[in-house]
C-alpha positions in Angstrom: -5.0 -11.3 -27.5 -1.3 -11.3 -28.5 0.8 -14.3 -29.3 2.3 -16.5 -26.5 5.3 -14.5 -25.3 4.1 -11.0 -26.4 2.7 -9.1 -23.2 2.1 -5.6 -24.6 -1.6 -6.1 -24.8 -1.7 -6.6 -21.1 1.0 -4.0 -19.6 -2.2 -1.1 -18.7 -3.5 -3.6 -16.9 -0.3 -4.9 -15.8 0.6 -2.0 -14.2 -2.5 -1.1 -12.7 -2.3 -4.4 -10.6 1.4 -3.8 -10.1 0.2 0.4 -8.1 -3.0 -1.8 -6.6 -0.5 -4.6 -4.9 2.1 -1.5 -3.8 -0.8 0.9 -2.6 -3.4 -1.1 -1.1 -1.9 -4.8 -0.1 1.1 -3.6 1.5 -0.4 -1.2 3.9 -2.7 -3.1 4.6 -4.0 -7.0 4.6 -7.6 -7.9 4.4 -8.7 -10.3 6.9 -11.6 -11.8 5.0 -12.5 -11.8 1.6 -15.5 -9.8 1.8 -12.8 -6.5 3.3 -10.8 -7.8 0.1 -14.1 -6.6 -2.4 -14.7 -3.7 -0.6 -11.0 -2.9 -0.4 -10.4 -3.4 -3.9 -13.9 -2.0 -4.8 -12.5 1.6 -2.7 -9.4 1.4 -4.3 -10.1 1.1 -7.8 -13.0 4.5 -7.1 -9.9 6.4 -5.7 -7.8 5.0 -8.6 -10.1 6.8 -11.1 -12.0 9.7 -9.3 -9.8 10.9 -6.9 -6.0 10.5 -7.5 -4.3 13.3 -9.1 -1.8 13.0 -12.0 0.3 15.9 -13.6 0.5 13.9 -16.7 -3.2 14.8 -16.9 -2.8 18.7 -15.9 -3.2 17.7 -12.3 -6.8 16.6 -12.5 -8.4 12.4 -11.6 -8.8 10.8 -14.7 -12.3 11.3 -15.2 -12.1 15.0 -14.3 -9.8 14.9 -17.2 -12.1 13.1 -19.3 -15.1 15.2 -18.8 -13.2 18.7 -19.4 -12.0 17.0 -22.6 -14.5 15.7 -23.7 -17.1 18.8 -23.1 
């Protein structure tokens, strides 16, 4: 953990919650917190297995990873 006042430990995760608020809460509001687990549970598998990103050659994240890895 960093100091009080140093935050650049936490801006991955920072920014991850920062796309999850934009992308998932603002379209659309769970009604119960059970929706809110699954919701968030749907997200975060779409987050890594299915977005694309052309920072990683146009492949998900863990396509990336495996074809790097193998």
């Amino acid at each position: 953990m960093s100091r009080k006042g140093n935050c650049f430990d936490n801006a991955v995760i920072e920014s991850f919650f920062g796309t999850l608020k934009a992308e998932y809460f603002r379209l659309a509001a769970p009604n119960s917190s059970d929706a809110l687990e699954a919701g968030v549970h749907d997200y975060v598998h779409y987050y890594n297995h299915d977005r694309i990103k052309l920072g990683l050659q146009g492949l998900s994240p863990v396509e990336y990873r495996v074809r790097s890895t193998a």
